[in-house]
Structures are given as structure tokens and as C-alpha cells.
N, C-alpha and C positions, 0 to 999 in steps of 0.2 A: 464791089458786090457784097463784101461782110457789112459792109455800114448798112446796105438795103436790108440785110437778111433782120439785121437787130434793128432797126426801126420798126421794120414790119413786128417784127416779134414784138417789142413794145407798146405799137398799137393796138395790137389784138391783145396782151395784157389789159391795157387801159379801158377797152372796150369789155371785154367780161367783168372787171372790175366794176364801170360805170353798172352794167347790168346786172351784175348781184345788190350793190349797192339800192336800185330802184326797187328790182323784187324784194330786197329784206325786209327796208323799212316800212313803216304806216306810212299809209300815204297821208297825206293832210287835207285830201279834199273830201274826207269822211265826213260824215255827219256825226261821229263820235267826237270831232279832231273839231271843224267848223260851225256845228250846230247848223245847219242848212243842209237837208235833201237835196242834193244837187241832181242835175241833168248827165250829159255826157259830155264828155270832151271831142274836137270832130277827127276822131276814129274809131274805126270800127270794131274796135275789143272791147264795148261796152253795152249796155243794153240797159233803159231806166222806162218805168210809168210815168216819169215826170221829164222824159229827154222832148227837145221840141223838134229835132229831126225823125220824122218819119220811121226812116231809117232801123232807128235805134232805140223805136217808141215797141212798148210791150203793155199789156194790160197789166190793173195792180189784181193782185188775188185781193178775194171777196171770201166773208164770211157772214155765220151769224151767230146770235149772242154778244158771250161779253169779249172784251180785247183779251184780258189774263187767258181763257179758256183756248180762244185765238193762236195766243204764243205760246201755252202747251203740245196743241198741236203742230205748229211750227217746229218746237223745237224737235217732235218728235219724227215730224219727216226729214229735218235735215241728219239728224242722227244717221237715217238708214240712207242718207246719199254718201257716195263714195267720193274719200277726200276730206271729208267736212272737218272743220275744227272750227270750232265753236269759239271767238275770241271775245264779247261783252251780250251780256243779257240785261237791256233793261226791263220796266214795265212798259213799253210800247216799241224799243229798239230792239234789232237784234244786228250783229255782227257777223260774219261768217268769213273764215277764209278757207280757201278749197286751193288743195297745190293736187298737183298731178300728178299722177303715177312714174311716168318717165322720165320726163325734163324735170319735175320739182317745181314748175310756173305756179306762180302764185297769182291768185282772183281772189277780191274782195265780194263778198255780198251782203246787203243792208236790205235791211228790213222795217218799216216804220209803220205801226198799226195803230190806224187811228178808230175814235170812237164811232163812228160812221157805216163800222161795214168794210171798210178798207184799206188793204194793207200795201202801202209804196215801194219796191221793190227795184235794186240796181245791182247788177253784177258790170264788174270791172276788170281788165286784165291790168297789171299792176306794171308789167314788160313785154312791149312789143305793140304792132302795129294792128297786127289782125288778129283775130283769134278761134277764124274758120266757126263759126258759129257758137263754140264750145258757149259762152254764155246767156246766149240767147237758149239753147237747148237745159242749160242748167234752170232758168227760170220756170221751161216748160214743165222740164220731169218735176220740180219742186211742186209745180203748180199741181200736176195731176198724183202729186204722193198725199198733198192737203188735202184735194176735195174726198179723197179716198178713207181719207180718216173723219169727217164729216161728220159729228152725231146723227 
């Protein structure tokens, strides 16, 4: 019965471990890390304007003007979301990771604003299976803090 108590314990070590592990690091299927906008992976903690499942499809946000003016405003609604940290700004990228209040979970969001009018957006949960909508709803509030700042 002791051998069981300590395996067990061992694997649930090894498992939070794996699991911090996944939430700490960058992931690499970033568009910082790849240079490709990627889609989604097929689970459902994701949500992209460029995923081809259904699913997991979201509109990009729409502007107008120039891109710079664009990711001013961007930058200034993620500001007032809660969670937000800010991790690379470029001239047409934006980064974001948003960890949680309670758990600490960590979500990727990308941002790619092209000279068109259109900007490609993906939120990603970095750990875990599901993510009960949380990123699908983050793209929304994002969505309606932009149009809100609008000139």
C-alpha cells in the first residue's frame, strides 16, 4: 500500500510539473517564434480569424486609416482588459498574454494588422483542454473596447 501511496504522489508531482512547464514557456507556434499566423490546434481553448474549423472561426477586427493609428488603439484597449501583459510590440504585431486571476492560466493573444483594413486575431490557452469560452469572450470584449475608441 506505501509503494501505491508514493507512485501516486509521484505522478501527480510529474503532472503539475509537466503543467507548469507548458504554461511557463513560449509556445512556439507563435507568430513571433514561426513567422506564420497560424489557425488552431483541434481543441477547443483556441479561437483564430484564420482557424478553418468553424468552430473556432471568429471575425478579424476591422478598422480604418492607417495600421500605426490601428495599434495605438489596440494597444490602448488591451491596457484596460484585465490580466493583460503586454509581451512584443511590433509595427503590425502585437503579442499579449493574459494569465488569470485565480489559477494564474496563462493565454496567448496575437494580433496581426494588416494594411487592408484588417486585423487577424488568435487567443490560445497555453494549458488545458477546454477553456469554457474564456477566449472566445476575450476576443469579443477586445473587439467591442476597439470599436469604442473609433475616431
Amino acid at each position: 500500500m506505501r509503494l501505491f501511496v508514493r507512485l501516486s504522489l509521484f505522478l501527480l508531482a510529474a503532472v503539475i510539473a509537466i503543467a507548469l512547464y507548458a504554461s511557463w514557456r513560449t509556445p512556439g507556434h507563435l507568430y513571433r517564434e514561426s513567422g506564420v499566423f497560424a489557425g488552431c490546434p483541434p481543441r477547443p481553448s483556441c479561437v483564430s480569424s484564420v482557424a478553418s474549423d468553424p468552430r473556432q472561426r471568429v471575425e478579424p477586427l476591422h478598422y480604418r486609416g492607417d495600421p500605426a493609428s490601428a495599434r495605438e488603439r489596440l494597444l490602448a484597449a488591451i491596457n484596460a482588459m484585465t490580466g493583460s501583459r503586454i509581451q512584443q510590440v511590433g509595427p503590425n504585431y502585437l503579442h499579449v498574454l493574459f494569465v488569470t486571476p485565480r489559477m494564474r492560466f496563462r493565454d496567448d493573444l496575437e494580433l496581426l494588422i494588416d494594411a487592408g483594413g484588417e486585423i487577424q486575431v488568435r487567443s490560445i490557452s497555453r494549458f488545458g483542454y477546454r477553456d469554457f469560452g474564456v477566449n472566445r469572450a476575450r476576443i469579443e470584449d477586445l473587439r467591442r473596447r476597439f470599436a469604442a475608441l473609433d475616431d
